[in-house]
C-alpha positions in Angstrom: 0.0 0.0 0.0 1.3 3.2 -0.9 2.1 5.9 2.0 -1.0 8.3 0.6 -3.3 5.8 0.7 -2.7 5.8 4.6 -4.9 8.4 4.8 -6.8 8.8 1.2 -10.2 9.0 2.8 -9.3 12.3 4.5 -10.7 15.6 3.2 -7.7 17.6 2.3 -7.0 21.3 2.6 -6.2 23.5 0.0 -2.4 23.7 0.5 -0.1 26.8 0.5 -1.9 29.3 3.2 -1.9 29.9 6.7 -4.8 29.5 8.7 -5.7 33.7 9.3 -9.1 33.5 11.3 -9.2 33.6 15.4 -9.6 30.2 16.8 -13.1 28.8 17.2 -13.6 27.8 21.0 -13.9 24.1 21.6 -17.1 24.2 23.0 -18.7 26.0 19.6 -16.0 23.8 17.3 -16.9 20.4 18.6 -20.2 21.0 21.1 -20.5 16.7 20.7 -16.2 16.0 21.7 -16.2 14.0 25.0 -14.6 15.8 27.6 -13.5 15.5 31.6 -12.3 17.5 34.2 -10.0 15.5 36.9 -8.5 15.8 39.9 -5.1 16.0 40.4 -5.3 13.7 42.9 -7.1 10.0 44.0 -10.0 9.7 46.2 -7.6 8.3 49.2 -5.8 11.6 48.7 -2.2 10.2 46.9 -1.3 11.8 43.9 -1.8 10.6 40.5 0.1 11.0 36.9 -1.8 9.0 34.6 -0.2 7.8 31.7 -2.9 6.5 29.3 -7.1 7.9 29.0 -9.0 5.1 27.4 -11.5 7.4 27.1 -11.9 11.0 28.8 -13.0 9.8 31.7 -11.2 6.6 32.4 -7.2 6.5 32.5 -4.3 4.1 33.7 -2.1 5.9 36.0 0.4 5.6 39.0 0.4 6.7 42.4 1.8 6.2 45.7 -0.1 4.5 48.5 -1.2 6.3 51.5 2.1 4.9 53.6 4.4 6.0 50.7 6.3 2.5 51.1 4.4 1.4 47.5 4.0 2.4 43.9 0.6 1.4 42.4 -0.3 0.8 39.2 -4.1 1.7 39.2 -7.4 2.2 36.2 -9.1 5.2 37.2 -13.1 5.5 36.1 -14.9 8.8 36.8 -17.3 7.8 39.6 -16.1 4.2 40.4 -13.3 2.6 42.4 -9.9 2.5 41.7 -8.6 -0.8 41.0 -5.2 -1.8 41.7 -3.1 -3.3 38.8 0.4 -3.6 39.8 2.1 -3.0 43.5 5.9 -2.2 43.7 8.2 -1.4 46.6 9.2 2.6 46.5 12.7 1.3 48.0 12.9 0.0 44.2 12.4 3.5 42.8 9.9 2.2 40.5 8.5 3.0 37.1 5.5 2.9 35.0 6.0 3.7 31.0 5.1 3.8 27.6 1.4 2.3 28.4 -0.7 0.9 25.5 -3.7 -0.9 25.4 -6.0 -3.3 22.3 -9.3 -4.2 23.5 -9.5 -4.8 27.5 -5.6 -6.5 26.8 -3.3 -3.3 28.8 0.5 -3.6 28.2 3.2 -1.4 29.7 6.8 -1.1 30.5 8.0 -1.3 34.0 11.4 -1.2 35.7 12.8 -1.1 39.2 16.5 0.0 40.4 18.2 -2.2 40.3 17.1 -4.6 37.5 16.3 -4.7 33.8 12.9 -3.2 32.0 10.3 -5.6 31.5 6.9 -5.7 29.4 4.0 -6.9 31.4 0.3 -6.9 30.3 -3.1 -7.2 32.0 -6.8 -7.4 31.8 -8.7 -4.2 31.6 -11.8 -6.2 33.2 -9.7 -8.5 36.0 -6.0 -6.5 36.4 -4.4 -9.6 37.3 -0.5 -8.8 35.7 1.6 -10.8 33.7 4.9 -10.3 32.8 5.5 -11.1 28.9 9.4 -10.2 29.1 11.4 -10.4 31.8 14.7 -8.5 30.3 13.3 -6.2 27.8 16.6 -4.4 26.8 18.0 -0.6 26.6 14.4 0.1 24.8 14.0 3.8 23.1 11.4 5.9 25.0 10.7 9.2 22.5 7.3 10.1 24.5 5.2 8.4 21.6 2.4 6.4 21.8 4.2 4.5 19.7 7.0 3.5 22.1 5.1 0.4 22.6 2.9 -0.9 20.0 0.3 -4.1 20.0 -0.2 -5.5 16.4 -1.1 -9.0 15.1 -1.6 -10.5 19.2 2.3 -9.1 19.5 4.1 -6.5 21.8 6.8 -4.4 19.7 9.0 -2.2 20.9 12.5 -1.3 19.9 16.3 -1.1 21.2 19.6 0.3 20.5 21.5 -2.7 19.1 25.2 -3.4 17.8 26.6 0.1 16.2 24.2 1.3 13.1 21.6 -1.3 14.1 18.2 -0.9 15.7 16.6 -4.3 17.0 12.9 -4.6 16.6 11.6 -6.6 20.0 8.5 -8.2 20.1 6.6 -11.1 22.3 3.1 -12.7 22.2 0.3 -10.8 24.4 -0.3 -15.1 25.3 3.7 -15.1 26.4 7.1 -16.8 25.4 10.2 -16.2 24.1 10.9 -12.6 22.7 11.4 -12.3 18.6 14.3 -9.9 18.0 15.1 -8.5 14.5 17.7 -6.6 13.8 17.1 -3.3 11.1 20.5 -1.9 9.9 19.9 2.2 10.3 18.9 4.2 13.1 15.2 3.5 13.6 12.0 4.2 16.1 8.4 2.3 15.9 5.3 4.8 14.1 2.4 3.2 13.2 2.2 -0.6 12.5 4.0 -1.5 10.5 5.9 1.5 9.7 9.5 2.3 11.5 10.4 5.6 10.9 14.5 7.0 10.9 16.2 10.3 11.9 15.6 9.3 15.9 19.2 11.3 16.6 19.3 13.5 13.3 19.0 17.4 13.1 17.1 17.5 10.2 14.8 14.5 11.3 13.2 11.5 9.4 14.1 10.3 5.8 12.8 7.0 5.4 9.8 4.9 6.8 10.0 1.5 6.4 7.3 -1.3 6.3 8.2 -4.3 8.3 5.9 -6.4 6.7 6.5 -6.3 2.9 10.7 -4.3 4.1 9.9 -2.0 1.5 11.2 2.0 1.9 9.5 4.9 1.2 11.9 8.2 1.0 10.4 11.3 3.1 10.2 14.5 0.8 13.3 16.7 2.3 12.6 20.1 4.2 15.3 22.5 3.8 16.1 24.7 6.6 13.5 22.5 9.2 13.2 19.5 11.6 10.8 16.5 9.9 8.5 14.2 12.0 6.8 11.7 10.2 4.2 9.0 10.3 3.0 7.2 7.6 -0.3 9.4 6.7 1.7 12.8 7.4 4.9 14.8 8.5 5.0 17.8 10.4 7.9 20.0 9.2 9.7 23.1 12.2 10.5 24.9 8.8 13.3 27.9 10.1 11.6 31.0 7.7 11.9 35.1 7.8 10.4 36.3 11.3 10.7 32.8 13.1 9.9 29.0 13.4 6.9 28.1 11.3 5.0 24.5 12.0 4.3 23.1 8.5 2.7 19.9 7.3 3.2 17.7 4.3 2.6 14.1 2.9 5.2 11.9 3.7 5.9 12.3 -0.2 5.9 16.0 0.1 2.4 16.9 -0.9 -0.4 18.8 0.2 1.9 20.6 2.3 0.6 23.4 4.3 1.7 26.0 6.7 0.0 25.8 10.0 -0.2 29.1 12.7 2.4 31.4 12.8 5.6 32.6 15.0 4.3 32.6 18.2 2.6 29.2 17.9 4.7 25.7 18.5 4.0 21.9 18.3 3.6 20.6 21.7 3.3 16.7 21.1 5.9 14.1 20.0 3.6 12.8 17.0 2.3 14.5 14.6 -0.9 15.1 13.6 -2.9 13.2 16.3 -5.4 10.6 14.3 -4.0 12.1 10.7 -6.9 15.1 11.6 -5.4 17.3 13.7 -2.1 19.0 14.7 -1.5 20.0 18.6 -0.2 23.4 18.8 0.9 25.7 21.9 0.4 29.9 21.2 3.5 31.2 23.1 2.3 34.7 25.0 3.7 37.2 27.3 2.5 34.6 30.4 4.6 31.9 28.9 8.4 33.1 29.6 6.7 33.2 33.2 4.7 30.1 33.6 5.3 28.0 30.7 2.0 28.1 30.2 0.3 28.1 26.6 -2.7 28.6 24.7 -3.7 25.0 23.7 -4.8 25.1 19.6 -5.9 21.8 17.1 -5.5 22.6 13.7 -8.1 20.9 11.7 -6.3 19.6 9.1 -9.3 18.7 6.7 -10.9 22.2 7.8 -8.2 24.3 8.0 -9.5 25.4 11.1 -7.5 26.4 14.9 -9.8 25.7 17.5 -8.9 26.6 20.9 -8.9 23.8 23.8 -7.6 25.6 26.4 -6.4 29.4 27.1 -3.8 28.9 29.6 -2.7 25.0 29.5 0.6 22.9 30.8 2.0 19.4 30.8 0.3 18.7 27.5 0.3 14.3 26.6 -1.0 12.5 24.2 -2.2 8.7 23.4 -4.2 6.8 21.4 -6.6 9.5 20.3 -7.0 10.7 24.1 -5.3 14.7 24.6 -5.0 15.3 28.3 -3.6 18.6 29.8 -3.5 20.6 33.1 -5.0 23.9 34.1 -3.9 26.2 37.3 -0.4 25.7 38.7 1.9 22.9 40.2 0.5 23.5 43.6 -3.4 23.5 43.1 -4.1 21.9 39.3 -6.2 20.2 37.3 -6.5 18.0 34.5 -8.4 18.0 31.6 -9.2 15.1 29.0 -10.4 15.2 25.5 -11.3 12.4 23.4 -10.4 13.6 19.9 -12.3 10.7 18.3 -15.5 11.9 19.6 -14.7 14.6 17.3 
């Protein structure tokens, strides 16, 4: 399959001209877009940093027990208990990562000091964990929800091998032994089955690369800018008179369209969220002080900015869920939008 036909169903903007109008509030925009407001904390008080919405109002998070002695791995629903996944020992210094979920099947990464990373899984409905690979390797955590991919009742993820070689890990959601195949070049997972290069480059990917059929694709070259690519579309840091500009293109270089102006940033690892949308932060005068920004989407097929929120930190981003926090880091809280619901 060609990489245009990734996202041929998509209605595409005329290209060649920056979005003008003032963005559209989110509640006018998309009155029907599922949304939550969440506290920063659990009902037994601990603090939580959730690290995957299933939807807006249900996440899978961490958090610290009430004695501090324990990490917990935890699924949050608005209104209902929280049910406890995973329990570690904070004497471990533990960690919770790169969470991704098919179905009611949940599978993260998690690693204690000392000891290697491992990938374990669970039910969604039950939470009893597995663990699907007990030495994982050195894997390559960019902040994508790609880190750690399920595909084809498998686990991918990949690591830094021998010297100009990325391995390509993978195990059965059922368990044993871990497949390893080793890609000559400098790669990072995108969306199954695509590895995408340029992980430690300047000017950023170059090649995507289809581990089923081992094909390449070449990525259309931006001059003067920093490329991020999926398959469906690449979002281009393009250096210009005045500033930075966001653009976006086809892989192939097509359709390619500026986005926003100087004051406006990308403010996600992936680009272009569900091939619809791309995440932007408006820098202001508040931001130098808080590091706060104006949260923008840029419809893609609309050409549209709609704004999500006017003052807006710690921004993530998985599996079609945005989440975000408002206030400050003493008294915040956090917001959820399902983008599918779009």
């Amino acid at each position: 399959m060609a990489l245009a036909a990734c996202a041929a169903l998509l209605v595409l903007p005329a290209a060649g001209r920056r979005p003008s109008q003032a963005p559209v509030a989110v509640d006018l925009a998309w009155p029907q877009a599922k949304r939550a407001a969440i506290t920063a904390d659990l009902p037994d008080g601990t603090a939580y940093q959730p690290g995957l919405f299933l939807d807006a109002n249900t996440s899978v998070g961490s958090a610290p027990t009430r004695d501090g002695k324990s990490v917990r791995l935890v699924l949050v629903r608005s209104g209902g208990p929280v049910q406890e996944i995973q329990r570690l020992p904070q004497r471990r210094y533990p960690s919770f990562s790169a969470f991704t979920a098919a179905g009611d099947v949940l599978v993260w990464v998690e690693r204690t000091n000392p000891g290697p990373s491992q990938v374990w899984t669970a039910s969604l409905r039950h939470g009893r964990p597995r663990m699907l690979a007990g030495n994982a390797g050195d894997i390559q955590f960019d902040d994508s929800e790609d880190d750690l991919v399920i595909a084809a009742g498998r686990a991918y993820w990949v690591v830094t091998g021998a010297a100009g070689v990325t391995d390509v890990r993978s195990v059965a959601l059922t368990g044993g032994a871990v497949a390893d195949r080793a890609e000559p070049g400098d790669w990072k997972l995108s969306s199954w089955p695509w590895l995408v290069d340029g992980v430690t480059e300047t000017a950023g990917a170059t090649r995507l690369r289809n581990l089923i059929t081992g094909r390449d694709e070449p990525v259309a070259p931006a001059s003067h800018g920093t490329v991020r690519c999926s398959p469906a579309w690449c979002r281009v840091a393009r250096l210009e008179s005045g500033g930075t500009f966001v653009n976006l293109m086809r892989p192939d270089g097509s359709h390619r369209e500026p986005i926003g102006d100087a004051t406006m940033t990308a403010v996600l690892t992936d680009p272009a969220p569900l091939g619809r949308f791309e995440i932007l932060g408006k820098i202001d005068a508040n931001t130098a002080l808080t590091n706060h920004v104006q949260l923008i989407a840029y419809e893609i097929a609309t050409r549209r900015l709609v704004l999500i929120s006017p003052d807006a930190f710690d921004m993530h981003y998985r599996a079609g869920v945005l989440w975000w926090s408002t206030g400050n880091n003493d008294s915040f809280i956090r917001h959820a939008l399902d983008l599918r619901t779009v």
